[in-house]
Each structure stands twice: as C-alpha cells, then as structure tokens.
C-alpha positions as CSV (number, residue, x, y, z in Angstrom):
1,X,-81.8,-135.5,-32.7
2,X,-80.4,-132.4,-31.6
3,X,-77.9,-133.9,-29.5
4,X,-76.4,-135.3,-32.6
5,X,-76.1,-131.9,-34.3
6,X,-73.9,-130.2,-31.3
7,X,-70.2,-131.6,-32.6
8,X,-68.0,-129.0,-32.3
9,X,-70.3,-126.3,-31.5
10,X,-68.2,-124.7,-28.6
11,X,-70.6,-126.4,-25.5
12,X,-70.9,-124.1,-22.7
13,X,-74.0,-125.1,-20.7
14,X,-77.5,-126.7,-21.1
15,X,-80.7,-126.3,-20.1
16,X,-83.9,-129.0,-20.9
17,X,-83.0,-132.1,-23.0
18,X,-80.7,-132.5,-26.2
19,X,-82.2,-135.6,-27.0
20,X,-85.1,-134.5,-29.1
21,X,-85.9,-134.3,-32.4
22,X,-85.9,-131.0,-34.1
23,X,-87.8,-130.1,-37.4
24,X,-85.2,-128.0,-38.8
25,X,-82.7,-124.7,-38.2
26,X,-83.2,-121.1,-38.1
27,X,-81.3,-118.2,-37.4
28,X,-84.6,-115.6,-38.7
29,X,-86.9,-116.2,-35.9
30,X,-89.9,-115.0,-38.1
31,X,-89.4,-117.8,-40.2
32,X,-89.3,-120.4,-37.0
33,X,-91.8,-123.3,-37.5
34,X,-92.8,-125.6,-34.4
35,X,-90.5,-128.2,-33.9
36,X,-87.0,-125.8,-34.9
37,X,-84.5,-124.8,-33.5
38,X,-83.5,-121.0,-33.3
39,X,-79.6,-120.4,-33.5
40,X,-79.7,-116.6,-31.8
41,X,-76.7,-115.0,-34.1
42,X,-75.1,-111.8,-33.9
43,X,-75.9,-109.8,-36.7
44,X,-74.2,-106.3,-38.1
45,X,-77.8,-105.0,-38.0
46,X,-79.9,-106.9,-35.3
47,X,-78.8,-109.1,-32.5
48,X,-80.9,-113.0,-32.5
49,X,-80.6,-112.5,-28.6
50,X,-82.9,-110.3,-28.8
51,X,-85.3,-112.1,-30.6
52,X,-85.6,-115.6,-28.2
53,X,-88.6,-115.4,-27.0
54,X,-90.5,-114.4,-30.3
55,X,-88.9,-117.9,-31.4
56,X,-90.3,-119.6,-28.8
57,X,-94.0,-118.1,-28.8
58,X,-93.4,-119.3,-32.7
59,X,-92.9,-123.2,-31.5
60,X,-88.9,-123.5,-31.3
61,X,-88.1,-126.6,-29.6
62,X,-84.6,-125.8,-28.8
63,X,-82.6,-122.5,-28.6
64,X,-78.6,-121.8,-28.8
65,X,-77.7,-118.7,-28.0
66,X,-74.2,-117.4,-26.2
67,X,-75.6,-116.5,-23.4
68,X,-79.0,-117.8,-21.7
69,X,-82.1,-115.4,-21.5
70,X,-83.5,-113.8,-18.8
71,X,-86.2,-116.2,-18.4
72,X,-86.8,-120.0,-19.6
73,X,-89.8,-121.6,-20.8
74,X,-89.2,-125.2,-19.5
75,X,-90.9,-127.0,-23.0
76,X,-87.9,-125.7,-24.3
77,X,-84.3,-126.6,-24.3
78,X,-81.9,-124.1,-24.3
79,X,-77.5,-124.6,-25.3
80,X,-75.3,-121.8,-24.4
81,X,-72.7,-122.2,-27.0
82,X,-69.4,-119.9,-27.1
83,X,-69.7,-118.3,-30.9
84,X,-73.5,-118.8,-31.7
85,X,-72.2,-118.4,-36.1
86,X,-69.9,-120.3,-35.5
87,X,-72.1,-123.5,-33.8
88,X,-74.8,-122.3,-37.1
89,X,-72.2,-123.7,-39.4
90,X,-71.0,-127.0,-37.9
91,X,-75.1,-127.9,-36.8
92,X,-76.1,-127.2,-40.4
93,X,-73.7,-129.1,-42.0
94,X,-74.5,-132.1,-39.3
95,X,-77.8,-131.6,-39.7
96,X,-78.0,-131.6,-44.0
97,X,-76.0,-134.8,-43.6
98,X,-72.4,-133.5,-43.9
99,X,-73.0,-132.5,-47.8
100,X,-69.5,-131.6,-48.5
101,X,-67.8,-134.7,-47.5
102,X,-70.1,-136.2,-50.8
103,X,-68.7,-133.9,-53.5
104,X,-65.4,-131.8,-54.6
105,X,-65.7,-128.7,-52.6
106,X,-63.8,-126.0,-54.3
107,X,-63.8,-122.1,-52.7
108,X,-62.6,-119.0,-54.8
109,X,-61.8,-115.9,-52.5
110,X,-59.8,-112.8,-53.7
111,X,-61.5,-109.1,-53.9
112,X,-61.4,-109.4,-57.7
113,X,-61.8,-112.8,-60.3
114,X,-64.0,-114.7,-57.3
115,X,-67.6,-115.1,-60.1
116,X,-65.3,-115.4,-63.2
117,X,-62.7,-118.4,-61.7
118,X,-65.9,-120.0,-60.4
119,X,-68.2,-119.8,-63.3
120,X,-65.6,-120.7,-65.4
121,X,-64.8,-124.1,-63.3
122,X,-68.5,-125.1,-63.0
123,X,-68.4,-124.4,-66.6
124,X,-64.9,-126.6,-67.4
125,X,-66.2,-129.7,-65.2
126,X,-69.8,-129.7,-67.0
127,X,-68.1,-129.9,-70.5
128,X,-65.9,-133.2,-68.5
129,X,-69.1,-134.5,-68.3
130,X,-69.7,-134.0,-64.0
131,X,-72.6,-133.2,-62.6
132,X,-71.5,-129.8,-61.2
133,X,-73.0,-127.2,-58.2
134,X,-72.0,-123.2,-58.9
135,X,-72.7,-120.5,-55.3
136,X,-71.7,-117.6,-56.7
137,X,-72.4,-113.9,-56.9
138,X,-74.4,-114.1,-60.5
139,X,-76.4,-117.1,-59.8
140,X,-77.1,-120.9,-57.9
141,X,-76.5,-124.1,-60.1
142,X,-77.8,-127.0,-59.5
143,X,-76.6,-129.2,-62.5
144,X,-78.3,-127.1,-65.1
145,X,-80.9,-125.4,-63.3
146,X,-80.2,-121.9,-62.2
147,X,-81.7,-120.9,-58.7
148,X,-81.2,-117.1,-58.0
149,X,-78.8,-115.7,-56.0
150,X,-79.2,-113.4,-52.8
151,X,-75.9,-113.3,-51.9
152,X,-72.2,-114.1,-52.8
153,X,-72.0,-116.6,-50.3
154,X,-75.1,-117.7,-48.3
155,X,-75.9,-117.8,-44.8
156,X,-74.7,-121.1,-43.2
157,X,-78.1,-122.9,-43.3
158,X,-78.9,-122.2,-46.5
159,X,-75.4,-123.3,-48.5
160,X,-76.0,-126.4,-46.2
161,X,-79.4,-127.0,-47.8
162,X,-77.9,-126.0,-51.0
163,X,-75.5,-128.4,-50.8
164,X,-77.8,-131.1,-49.8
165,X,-80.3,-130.2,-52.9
166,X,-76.9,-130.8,-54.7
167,X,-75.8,-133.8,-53.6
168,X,-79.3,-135.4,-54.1
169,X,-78.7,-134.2,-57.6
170,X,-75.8,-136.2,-58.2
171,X,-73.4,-133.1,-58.2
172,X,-69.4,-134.6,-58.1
173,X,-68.3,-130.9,-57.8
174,X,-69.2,-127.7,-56.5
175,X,-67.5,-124.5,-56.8
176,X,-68.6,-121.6,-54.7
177,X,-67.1,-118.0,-53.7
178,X,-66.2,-117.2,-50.7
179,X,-66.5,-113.6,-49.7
180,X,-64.4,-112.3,-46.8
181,X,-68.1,-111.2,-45.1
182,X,-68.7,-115.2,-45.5
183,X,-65.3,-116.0,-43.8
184,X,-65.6,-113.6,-41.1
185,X,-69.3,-114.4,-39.9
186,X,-68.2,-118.0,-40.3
187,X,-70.6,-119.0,-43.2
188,X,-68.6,-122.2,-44.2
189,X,-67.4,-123.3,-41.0
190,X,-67.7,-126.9,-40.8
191,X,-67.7,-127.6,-44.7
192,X,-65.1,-129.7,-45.9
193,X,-63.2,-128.4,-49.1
194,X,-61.3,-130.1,-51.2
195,X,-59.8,-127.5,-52.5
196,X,-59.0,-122.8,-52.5
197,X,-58.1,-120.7,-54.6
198,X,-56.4,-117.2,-53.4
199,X,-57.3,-114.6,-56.7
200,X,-55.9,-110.8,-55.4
201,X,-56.7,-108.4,-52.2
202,X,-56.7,-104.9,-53.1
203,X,-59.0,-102.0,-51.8
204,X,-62.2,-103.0,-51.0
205,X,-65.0,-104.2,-47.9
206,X,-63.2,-101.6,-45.2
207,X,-66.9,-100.3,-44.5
208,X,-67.5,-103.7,-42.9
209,X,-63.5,-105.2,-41.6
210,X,-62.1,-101.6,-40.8
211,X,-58.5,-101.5,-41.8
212,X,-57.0,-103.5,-44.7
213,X,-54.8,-105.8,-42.7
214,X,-58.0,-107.1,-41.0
215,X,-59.4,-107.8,-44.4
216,X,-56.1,-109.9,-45.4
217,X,-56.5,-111.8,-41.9
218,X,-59.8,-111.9,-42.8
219,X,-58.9,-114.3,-45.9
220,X,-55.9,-115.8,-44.6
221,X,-57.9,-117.6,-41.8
222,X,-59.8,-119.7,-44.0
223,X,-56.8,-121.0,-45.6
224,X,-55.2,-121.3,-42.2
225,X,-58.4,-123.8,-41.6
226,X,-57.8,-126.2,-44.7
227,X,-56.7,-130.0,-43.6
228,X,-53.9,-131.5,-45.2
229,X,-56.1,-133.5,-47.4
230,X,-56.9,-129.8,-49.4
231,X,-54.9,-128.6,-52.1
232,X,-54.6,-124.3,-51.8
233,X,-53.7,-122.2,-54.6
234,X,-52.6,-118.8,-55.1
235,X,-51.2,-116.2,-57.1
236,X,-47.6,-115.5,-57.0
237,X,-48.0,-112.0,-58.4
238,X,-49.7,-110.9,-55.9
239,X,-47.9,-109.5,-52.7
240,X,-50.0,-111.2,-50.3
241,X,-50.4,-114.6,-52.3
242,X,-47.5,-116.1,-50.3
243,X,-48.6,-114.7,-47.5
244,X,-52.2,-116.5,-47.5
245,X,-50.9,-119.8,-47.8
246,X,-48.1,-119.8,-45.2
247,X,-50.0,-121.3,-42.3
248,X,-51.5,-123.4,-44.2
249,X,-51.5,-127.5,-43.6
250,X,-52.5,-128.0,-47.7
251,X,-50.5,-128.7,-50.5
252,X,-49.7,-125.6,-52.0
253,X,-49.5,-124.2,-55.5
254,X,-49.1,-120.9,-57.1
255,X,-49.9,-119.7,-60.3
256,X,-48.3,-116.4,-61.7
257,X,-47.4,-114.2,-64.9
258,X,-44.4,-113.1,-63.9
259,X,-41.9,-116.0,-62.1
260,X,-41.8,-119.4,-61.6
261,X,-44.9,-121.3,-61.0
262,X,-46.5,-124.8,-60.5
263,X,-49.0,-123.0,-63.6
264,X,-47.0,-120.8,-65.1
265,X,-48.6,-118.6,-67.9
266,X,-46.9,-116.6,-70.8
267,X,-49.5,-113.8,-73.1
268,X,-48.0,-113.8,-76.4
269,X,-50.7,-111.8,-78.2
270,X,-53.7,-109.9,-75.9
271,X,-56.3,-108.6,-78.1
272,X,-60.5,-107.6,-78.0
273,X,-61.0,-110.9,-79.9
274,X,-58.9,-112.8,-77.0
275,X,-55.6,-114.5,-75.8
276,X,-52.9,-115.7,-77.0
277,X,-50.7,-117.7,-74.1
278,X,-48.1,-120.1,-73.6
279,X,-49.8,-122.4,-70.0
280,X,-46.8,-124.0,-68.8
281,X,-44.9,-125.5,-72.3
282,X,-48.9,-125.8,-74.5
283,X,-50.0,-122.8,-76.7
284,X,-53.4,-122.0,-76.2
285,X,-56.3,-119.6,-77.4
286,X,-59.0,-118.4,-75.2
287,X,-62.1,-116.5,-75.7
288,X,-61.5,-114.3,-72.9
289,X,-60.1,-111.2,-73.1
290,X,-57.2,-109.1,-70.7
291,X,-54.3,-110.1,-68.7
292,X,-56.8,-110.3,-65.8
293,X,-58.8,-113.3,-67.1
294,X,-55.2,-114.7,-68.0
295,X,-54.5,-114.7,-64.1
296,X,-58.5,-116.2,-63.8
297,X,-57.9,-118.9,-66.7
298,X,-54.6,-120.2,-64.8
299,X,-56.3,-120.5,-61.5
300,X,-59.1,-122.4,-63.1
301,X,-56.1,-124.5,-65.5
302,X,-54.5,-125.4,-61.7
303,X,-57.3,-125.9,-59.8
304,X,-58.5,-128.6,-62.6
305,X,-55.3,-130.1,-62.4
306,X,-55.1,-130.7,-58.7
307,X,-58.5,-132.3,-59.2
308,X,-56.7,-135.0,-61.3
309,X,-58.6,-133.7,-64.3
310,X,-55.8,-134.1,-67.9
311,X,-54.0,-131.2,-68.6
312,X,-54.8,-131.3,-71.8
313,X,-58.4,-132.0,-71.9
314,X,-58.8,-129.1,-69.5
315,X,-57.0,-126.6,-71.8
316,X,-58.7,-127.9,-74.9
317,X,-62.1,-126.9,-73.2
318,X,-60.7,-123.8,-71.5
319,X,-60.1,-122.4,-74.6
320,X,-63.3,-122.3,-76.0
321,X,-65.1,-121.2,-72.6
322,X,-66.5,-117.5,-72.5
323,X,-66.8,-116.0,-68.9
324,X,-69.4,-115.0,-66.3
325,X,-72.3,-112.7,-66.7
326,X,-71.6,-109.2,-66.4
327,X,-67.7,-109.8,-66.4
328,X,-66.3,-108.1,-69.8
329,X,-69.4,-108.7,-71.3
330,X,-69.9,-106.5,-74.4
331,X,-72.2,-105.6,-77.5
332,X,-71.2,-104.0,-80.2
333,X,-73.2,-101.5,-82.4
334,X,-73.9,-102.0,-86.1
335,X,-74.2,-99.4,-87.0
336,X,-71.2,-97.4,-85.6
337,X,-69.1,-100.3,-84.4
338,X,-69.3,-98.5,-80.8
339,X,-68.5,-101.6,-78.4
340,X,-70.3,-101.3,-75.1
341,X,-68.9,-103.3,-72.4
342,X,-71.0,-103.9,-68.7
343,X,-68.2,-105.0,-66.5
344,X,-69.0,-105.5,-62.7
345,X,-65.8,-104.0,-61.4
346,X,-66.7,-101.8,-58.6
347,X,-63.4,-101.7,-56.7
348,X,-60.6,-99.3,-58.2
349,X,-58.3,-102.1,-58.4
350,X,-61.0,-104.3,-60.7
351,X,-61.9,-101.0,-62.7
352,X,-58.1,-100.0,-63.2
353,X,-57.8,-103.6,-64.8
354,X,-60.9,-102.9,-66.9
355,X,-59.9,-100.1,-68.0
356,X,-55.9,-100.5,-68.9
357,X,-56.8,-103.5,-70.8
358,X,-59.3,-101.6,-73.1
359,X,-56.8,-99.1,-73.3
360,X,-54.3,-101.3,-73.7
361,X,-56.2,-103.7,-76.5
362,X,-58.1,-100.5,-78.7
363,X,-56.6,-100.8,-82.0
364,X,-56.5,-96.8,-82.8
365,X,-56.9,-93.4,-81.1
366,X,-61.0,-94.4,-80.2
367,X,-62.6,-92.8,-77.3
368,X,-62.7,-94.8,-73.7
369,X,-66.0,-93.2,-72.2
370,X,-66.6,-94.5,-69.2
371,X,-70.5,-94.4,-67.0
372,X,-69.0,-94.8,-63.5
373,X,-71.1,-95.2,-59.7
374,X,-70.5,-96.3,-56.2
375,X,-72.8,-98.1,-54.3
376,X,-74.3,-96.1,-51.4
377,X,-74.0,-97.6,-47.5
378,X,-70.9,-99.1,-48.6
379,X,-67.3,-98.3,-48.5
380,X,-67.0,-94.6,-48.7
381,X,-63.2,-94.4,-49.1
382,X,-63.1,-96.1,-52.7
383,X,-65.6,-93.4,-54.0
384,X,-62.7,-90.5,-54.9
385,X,-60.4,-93.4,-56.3
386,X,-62.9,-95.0,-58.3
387,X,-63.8,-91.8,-59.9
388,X,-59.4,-90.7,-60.2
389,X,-59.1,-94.4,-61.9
390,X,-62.1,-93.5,-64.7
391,X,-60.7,-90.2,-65.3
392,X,-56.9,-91.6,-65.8
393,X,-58.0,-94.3,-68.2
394,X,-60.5,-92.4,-70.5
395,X,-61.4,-89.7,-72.5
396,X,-64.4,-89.0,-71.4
397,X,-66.4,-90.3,-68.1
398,X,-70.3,-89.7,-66.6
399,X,-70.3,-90.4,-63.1
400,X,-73.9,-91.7,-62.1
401,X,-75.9,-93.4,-59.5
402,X,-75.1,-97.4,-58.8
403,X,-77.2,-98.9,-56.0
404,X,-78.0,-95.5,-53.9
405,X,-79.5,-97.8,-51.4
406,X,-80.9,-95.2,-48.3
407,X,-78.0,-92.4,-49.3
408,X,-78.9,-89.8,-51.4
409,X,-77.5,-90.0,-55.3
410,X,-75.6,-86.5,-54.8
411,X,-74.2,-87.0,-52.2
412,X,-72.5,-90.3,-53.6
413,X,-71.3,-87.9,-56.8
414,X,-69.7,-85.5,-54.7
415,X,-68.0,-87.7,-52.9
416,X,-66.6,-89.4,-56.2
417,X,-65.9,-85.8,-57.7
418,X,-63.4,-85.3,-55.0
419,X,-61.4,-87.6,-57.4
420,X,-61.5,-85.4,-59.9
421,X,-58.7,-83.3,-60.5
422,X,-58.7,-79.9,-62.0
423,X,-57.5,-81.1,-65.4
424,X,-59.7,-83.8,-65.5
425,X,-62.4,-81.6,-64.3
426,X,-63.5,-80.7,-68.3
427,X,-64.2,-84.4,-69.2
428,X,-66.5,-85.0,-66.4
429,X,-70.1,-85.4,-66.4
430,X,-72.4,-85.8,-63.3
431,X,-75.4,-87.6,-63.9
432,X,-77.4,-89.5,-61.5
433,X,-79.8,-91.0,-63.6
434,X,-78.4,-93.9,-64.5
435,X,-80.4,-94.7,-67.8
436,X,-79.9,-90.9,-69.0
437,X,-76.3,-91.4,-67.4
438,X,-75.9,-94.6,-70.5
439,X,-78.0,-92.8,-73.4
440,X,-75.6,-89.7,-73.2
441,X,-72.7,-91.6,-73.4
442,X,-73.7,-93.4,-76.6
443,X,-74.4,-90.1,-77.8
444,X,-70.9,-89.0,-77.3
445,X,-69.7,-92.3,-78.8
446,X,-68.4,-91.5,-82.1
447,X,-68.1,-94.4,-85.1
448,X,-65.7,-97.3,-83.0
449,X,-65.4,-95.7,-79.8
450,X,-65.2,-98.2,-76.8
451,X,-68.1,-97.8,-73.7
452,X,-67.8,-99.0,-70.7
453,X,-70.5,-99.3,-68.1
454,X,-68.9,-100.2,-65.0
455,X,-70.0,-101.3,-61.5
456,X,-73.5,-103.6,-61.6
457,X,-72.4,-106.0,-64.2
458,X,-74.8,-109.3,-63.9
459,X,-77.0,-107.1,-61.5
460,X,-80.7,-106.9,-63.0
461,X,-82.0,-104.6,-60.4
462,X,-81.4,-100.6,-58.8
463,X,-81.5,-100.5,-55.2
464,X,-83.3,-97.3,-54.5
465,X,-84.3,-95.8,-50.6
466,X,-85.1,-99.7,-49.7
467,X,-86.6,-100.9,-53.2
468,X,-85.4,-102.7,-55.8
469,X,-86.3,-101.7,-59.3
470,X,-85.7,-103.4,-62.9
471,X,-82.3,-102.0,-64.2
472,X,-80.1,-104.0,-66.4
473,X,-77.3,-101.9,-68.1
474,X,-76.8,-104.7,-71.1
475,X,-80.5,-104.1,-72.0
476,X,-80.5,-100.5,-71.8
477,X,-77.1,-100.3,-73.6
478,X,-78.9,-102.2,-76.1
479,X,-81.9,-100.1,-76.3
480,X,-79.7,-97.6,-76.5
481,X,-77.8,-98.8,-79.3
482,X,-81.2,-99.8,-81.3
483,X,-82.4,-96.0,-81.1
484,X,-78.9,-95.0,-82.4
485,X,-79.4,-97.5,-85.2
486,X,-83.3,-96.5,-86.5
C-alpha cells in the first residue's frame, strides 16, 4: 500500500487516496508502468516536475512531487512531500522490505581508496565463508555473480532492489561506496548501516559541489546521520579524518601510519612485489603494493574487526588478497621486463600516490613514462594539476584523451598543458589518440622501464560526443606489448 511506504518522507499535503496498492517506484517517467508510482526528482540535468503528466498518461497510480501540478487527474493520487530525493530513499527502502536492516551494511567514502577498501572487504568476508553483496565503481556482486555497474553508487530505487536481490540471496554482508554525488542527492537515505569508513578528501568533484568545503560537508553529513548502533572509521592521517567523525553518534575508530591508533600500521619494507608491515603488534605480508593500499589494508583490517571478525584470521586472509580491477593493476613484458601499470587515479592527489610509489619502489635509474587524460564535462580545475603531478614524477609523459564525452580532445590537452612548465615542456607529448597515445609509450620504454596508464583503470569503454566505444587500456597495453615481443 502506498500509505505504508510514506514513513518519513517529509508529508506536506495529499491529494486522492494513499491507501492503494502501487506496482512499483520510478523516478524515469519513460520507464513508468500502470500501477507505479512516479517520485518527480530534481535532477542536475532535467527536473521530474516537469515530467508528471507524461507519467500519468503512462498509468502512474500515485505521484510525489514537492510541489503539486498545475492540474490533477482525479484517478490519480498525488503527495506533496518537502525533498522529493529525499522521500525516493526512505519509500524504496520501505517498499523492498527494509533490506538493510537484514544484512551488515558497510559504506566506504573518501575521494581516493573507495573500490579498493570495498573490493577488498567483499573479498576478506567471502574467504570467512559469508555470503557477501559488493556496489561499487568496478562492478555489482551478488554472492558470486557479477552484475555490471552504471554507477559508483546507484540511484535510490535501484540499490534498494539491489539490496533486496541480495538479501534473497542469503547475503550476511554488503559493502558498497558511497560517492559524495550519492550523499548529496540523498541515494542512501533511509538505509541502515552497520558500519563507514572515511578513506581521504583531496581535490576532486568541484564541477558538481562548487567549493571544497561543500565537498567535506558533503561527506561529513552522512557520518553526522549514523545511529549509535554504527561503528565509523577514519584515517588519522588525514586532516579532515577527525573532523568527519566529530558529530557523529557512532563508536569511533581511526586507523593511521603516523600516530596512535585503534589500527595502527608500521611498513617495514614497501617494494613492487608488496608489503612488509607491522598491524598493531602482528607482522604481516600483503600482495598489495604502496603506502596507499597500506592506508586501504588497515581500513579493511578495522572495519573487519568491528564486525567481530578475529584479528588474526582477518590478517591471515588479508595478506594473500590482491586488489580491485584497474587499481595498480600491472603486466609486465617478456621480453623487455617493461611493467605497464593501468591505475584508475584520475585526481592529482590519487595520481601523485601512484606515481611517488613507483618512483619510490623502482629498484634502479628506469624510466617512469606516464599516458595521462582528463575526463571532459568534468572538473576543469584538476586538468593543469593532473598534468604538473605526471610531469614531476616521470621522465617522460604523453598527455591523451580520457572520456572526451561532448568536449573536444584538444581542448582537454590544452587545458592540461597549462601544467606544463617550461622545463618540463621537452618531455611532453600531446596525443589524443588514446591507443596511438599507449603504443608510443611502449616504444619509448627501454629494457625495465616502468609505464603507467593512468585515469580509466577498470573502465572497458571511451566515451566519445555521446557514445561509448570498446577501449580497455590493459588489453591494448597488452597488444602492445605482444607486437613488441614478435
């Protein structure tokens, strides 16, 4: 009934009758099915207002909007509700059945770490032996089939329904990023987690939140939201991590490199085969490489922990765990020994990591060359740094095209070559076809040099003036690296 579905939902006004079935929620009004109900939501690109009526010639049975339309259609029942995202996320998780409340809801937010501390959980619990859930940026899990993902976090219907199709599966635990876009358009209100995790904030998003301290408050809210009965973690070595968690009603934690911690980590030997660390007072090994994934493993050690999982056990799997898709992911040639890493960073902060700890870990005087893009319609601002960071860390880079989406390839390039300074000028290559962009810098590569090909990771597509076509830079890299070879 959708009277039942209206807890918390902000209640302004009615029109019609709430008691009457509904045959299921949509916020798309071309996908509204006789017998819905259409939740009219604000978009950044369209406005649902606008689209009422076109739900209701499609059958809706019930609209909620923020304000009421011009004109009523008296089959229909209409809510005025006072944040129409908002009322999306508490009626979907009414109407799936309050999903969250079955499992272990853990959330992951940060600008960098959010796929890798994810992955890496849904990973750690499946080797315990749950039945585990993954929403992240690479891909859906359900148990162990993968369902494509669209988005880093979806829409407030669908992660209900995803939720649902999880808990019919038997999933204990689910672990799911939380992008600050999520947060802000209110794409988990009304779930119930058991648990956060705070990774970094650093540059990133101000296309969409504007200025930097709206993209903190941004974050900060959700942990402001968590009930006592939550557990909220965070990283102490980050200058906002204190800061996220001190409104919050959870039990806090922090993890950190540098000071006292509740999971306190030590690297005793960082290396391209892995690390070495100390995690609290047990020496461990991992697969994973960099201090970053150091600062990933202990969020994953202490969010297992405050799940009551045994610290042990959870180390003794940690350690033999690789990470997600796309994330450090590398081949190496055998020819030449080049190693060509696809790493998703496509922040300057997540880049500058990349690249000091390659820097930091080559074991002689090899070449760094980095194949470097920024997405277009995004962020402009992070274009110039994202190029100054590349040209810092290596000896040679190729700026290129990432997703272009409806902005033109050059333009992108120029305004990453503002970066470029005049002494770097010399060891910079423009060159916006990606795939040529990848094939000349394994032709630069001489015998152990280090590649990196930086910003679309896990992607498996090119976003080109509104299409998407096949691109996947481990295969070409490995193309590449088979012609190299013959």
């Amino acid at each position: 009934m959708l009277n039942d579905i209206l807890y918390k939902t902000g209640l302004l006004a009615v029109r019609g009758d709430t008691h009457i079935g509904i045959t299921g929620l949509q916020i798309d009004s071309r996908k509204v099915k006789p017998g819905d109900c259409f939740i009219a939501v604000r978009g950044t690109l369209s406005d649902g207002h606008d689209h009422i009526d076109a739900a209701v010639a499609q059958g809706a049975a019930a609209i909620v909007c923020e304000h009421f339309p011009a004109s009523f259609n008296e089959s229909v029942t209409y809510v005025q509700v006072q944040n129409s995202a908002l009322a999306a996320g508490f009626m979907s998780h009414q109407y799936y059945g309050e999903p969250s409340a079955k499992m272990k809801l853990v959330g992951v937010t940060g600008t960098n770490g959010k796929t890798t501390i994810a992955t890496l959980l849904w990973k750690l619990f499946t080797e315990l032996g749950y039945t585990c859930g993954l929403i992240s940026t690479v891909e859906n899990q359900v148990g162990r089939t993968v369902i494509p993902a669209t988005h880093t976090t979806p829409d407030a219907i669908s992660v209900n329904a995803l939720l649902k199709k999880m808990t019919d599966a038997g999933c204990t635990h689910v672990f799911m990023e939380c992008s600050s876009h999520a947060i802000h358009q209110h794409r988990i209100a009304g779930l119930h987690f058991a648990g956060a995790l705070f990774s970094n904030i650093t540059h990133d998003h101000l296309d969409y939140h504007e200025t930097f301290d709206e993209y903190i408050r941004v974050k900060k809210s959700w942990f402001d939201s968590l009930p006592a009965t939550a557990f909220a973690i965070s990283n102490a070595d980050d200058k906002r991590g204190a800061v996220m968690l001190q409104n919050t009603a959870a039990k806090k934690y922090f993890y950190s490199l540098k000071t006292m911690a509740d999971f306190k980590g030590r690297i005793l030997d960082n290396s391209l085969t892995g690390l070495h660390m100390m995690v609290n007072e047990t020496e461990v090994y991992f697969r994973l490489i960099g201090e970053f994934n150091a600062y990933n493993l202990l969020a994953v050690y202490g969010a297992a922990v405050c799940c009551g999982e045994d610290k042990a056990r959870v180390l003794q799997l940690l350690s033999n765990l690789d990470g997600a898709e796309g994330r450090f992911d590398y081949i190496v040639s055998e020819k030449t020994r080049v190693m060509g890493i696809v790493d998703y960073a496509h922040t300057p902060d997540a880049l500058l990591n990349v690249l000091a700890t390659i820097k930091k870990l080559r074991p002689g005087n090899e070449q760094v060359i980095t194949v470097i893009g920024c997405g277009g319609d995004r962020d402009k601002t992070k274009r110039p740094l994202m190029a100054e960071v590349a040209c810092e860390y290596s000896d040679k880079v190729i700026l290129t095209s990432d997703n272009p989406r409806s902005e033109e390839p050059m333009g992108i390039l120029a305004d990453m070559q503002a970066g470029v300074n005049a002494a770097a000028k010399k060891k910079v290559i423009s060159i916006a076809d990606r795939k040529e962009a990848i094939k000349t810098a394994v032709s630069l590569a001489r015998e152990a040099d280090i590649l990196l090909i930086a910003g679309k990771g896990h992607e498996k597509y090119q976003e080109i003036k509104g299409v998407r076509f096949d691109f996947d830079d481990k295969k070409v890299l490995r193309e590449m690296f088979e012609l190299l070879e013959k």
